[in-house]
Structure formats: C-alpha cells, structure tokens
C-alpha positions in Angstrom: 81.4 -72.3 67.4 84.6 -72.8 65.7 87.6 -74.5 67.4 91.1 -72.7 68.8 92.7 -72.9 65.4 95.2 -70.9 63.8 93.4 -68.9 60.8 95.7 -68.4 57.5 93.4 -65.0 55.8 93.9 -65.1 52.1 93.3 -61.6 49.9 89.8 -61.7 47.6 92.9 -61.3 45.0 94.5 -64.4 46.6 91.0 -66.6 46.7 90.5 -65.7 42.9 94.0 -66.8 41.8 93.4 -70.0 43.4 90.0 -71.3 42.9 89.6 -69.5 39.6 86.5 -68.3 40.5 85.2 -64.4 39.7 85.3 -62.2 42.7 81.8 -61.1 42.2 81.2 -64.9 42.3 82.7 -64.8 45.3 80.9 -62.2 47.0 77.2 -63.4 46.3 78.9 -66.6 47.5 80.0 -65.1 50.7 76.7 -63.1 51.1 74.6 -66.3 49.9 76.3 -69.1 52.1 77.9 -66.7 55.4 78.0 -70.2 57.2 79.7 -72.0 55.3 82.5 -69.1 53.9 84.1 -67.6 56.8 85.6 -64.1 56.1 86.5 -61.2 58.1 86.5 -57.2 57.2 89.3 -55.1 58.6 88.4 -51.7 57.5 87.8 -52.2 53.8 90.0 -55.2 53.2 88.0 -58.2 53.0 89.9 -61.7 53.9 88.9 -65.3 53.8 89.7 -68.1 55.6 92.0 -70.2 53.2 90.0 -73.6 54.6 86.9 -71.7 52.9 88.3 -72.5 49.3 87.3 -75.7 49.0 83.4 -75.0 49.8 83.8 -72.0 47.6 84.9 -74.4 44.8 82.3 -77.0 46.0 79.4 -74.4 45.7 80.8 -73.1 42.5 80.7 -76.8 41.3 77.0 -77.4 42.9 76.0 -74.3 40.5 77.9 -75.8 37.3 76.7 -79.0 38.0 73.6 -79.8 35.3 73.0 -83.0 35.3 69.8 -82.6 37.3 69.1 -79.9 35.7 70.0 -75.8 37.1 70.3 -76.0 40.9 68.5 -73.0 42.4 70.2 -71.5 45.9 68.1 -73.0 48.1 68.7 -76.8 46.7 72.4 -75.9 46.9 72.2 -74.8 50.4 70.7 -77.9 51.4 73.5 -80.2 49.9 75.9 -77.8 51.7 73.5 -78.8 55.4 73.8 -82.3 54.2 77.1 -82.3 53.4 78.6 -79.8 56.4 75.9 -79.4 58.3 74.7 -76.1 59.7 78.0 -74.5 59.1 79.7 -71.4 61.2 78.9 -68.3 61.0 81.0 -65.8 59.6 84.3 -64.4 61.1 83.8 -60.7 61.2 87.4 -59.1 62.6 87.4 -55.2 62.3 90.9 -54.3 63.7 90.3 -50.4 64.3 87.4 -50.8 66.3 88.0 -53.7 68.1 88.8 -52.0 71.6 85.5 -50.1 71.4 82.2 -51.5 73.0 80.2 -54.1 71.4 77.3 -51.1 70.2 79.7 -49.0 69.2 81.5 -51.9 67.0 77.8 -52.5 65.8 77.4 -49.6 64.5 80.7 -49.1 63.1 80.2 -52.0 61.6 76.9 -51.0 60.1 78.2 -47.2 58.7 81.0 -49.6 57.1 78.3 -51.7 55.5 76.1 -48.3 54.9 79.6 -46.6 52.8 80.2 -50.2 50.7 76.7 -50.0 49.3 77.0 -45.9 48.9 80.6 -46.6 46.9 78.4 -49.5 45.1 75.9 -46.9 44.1 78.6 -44.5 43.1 79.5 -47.1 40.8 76.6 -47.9 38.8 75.8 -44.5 38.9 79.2 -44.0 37.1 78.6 -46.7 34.9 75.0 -45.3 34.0 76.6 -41.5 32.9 79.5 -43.9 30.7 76.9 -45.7 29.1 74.2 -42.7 28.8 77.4 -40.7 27.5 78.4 -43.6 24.7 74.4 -43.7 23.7 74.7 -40.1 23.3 78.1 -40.5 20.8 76.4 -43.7 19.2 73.3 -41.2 18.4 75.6 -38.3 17.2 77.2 -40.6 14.4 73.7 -42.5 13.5 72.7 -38.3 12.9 75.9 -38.1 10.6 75.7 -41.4 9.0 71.9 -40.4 8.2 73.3 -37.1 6.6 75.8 -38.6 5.0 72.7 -41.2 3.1 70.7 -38.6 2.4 73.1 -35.5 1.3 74.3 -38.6 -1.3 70.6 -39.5 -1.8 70.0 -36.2 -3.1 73.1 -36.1 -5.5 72.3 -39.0 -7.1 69.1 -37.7 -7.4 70.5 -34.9 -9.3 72.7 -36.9 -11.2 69.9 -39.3 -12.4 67.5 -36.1 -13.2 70.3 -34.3 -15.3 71.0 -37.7 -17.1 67.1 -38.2 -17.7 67.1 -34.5 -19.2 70.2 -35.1 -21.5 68.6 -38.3 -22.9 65.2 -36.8 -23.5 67.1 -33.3 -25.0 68.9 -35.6 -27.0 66.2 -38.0 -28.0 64.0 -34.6 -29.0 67.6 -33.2 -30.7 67.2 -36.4 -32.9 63.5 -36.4 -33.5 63.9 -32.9 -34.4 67.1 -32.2 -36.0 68.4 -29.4 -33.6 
C-alpha cells in the first residue's frame, strides 16, 4: 500500500514535456506496467503521479536499451520486480463519483472505460473514411494521369502515321515524278 504522502498529479501534457516521451508511449506504459506508474482518472482527465517520471523514463530506457539485444515486456517487467519490486497498484481517483457506493463507482468506472474505447473506435473509424477517402482521390488522378498517357499516346500516334504517309507520298512523288 502506498504511504500518507502528499501526491503532486502532473497533466499527460505535463509528463510528455518532461520526460520527452510520446503520450501514446505513455499510455501502453501505464496500461503495460499499472504497478509501477501510478495515475488517477477524474472524469476524462488522466493525471500521473510526478514521482512516476522517473520509472516512465527508466522503462522507456529498458526498451531503448540494445545492447542485449530488443528487450521484450515481460524481460522489462522483471528488471522493474528486481529493481522496485512488486510495485503499487495504480491510483484510480474519480472525483464525481466518489460519494457513491463502491458497485456503483465500479461500474461508473467501467461505462467510463466502455466510452474511452467507443471514442477510440470513433477514431480509427474516422481515420479509416480519411484514408479510404484519400485512396479514392489518389485513384481519381491515377484515372486522369492514365488519360492524359494515352489521349497523348494516340496523338503521337497520329503524328507518326501522318509523317510515315508524307515520307512514302513523297518518296513515290520522287520515284514517279508527280
């Protein structure tokens, strides 16, 4: 259990700035190693304990780390047990229910979880119609372009064929006198 300490929360915004680290790093961090990054969740806001940035930077450097070759999760989550041992488990604060029953909380907690991986969905599904939509454009000129080859194709075409015929008219004008 942790101790009676005073917890400084630092913004996902706050933790990137200061361990340079991505904030989707930081998130499969958080979701990878809950004992060791303590966070809380208050509503949507997502906060970290600012004692977690040096293991955040320590797992980040674990990962970096090649001299042994790539370090998988599990081979970084035992340096962490050596290192910290079993860790704590995460702090999850959410403010607005926090007066209700421990079910209730539960389950706000879990339709909270439930709308993050619906808004995550949204997402990629917006990301999917962007990139089916750009596909879409990239085929449209490709058609042009193609057009474009063979509409010029076909007039050099024309251009060669009327040159061939006024060499061989003239070749025959020659031969013949005309």
């Amino acid at each position: 259990m942790m101790e009676n300490k005073q917890i400084s929360w630092l913004t996902m915004k706050q933790i990137v700035a200061k361990t340079g680290i991505k904030a989707t790093t930081v998130n499969r961090y958080k979701d990878e190693f809950p004992e060791y990054v303590i966070y809380r969740t208050n509503g949507q806001l997502l906060e970290f304990d600012k004692d977690s940035i040096p293991r955040l930077r320590h797992i980040y450097d674990l990962y970096k780390d090649r001299a042994e070759g790539r370090r998988t999760t599990e081979r970084v989550r035992d340096i962490l047990q050596k290192e910290y041992g079993t860790g704590e488990s995460p702090v999850i604060d959410i403010a607005v229910v926090s007066s209700q029953p421990q079910e209730q909380q539960l389950m706000s907690m879990i339709a909270n979880h439930l709308i993050e991986q619906d808004n995550r969905m949204v997402a990629i599904e917006f990301k999917t119609n962007e990139i089916l939509e750009q596909n879409t454009e990239i085929l449209a000129s490709q058609l042009e372009i193609k057009h474009a080859v063979n509409e010029r194709l076909a007039l050099m075409s024309e251009i060669a064929a009327t040159r061939r015929d006024e060499k061989q008219q003239g070749f025959w004008s020659k031969l013949f006198g005309f």
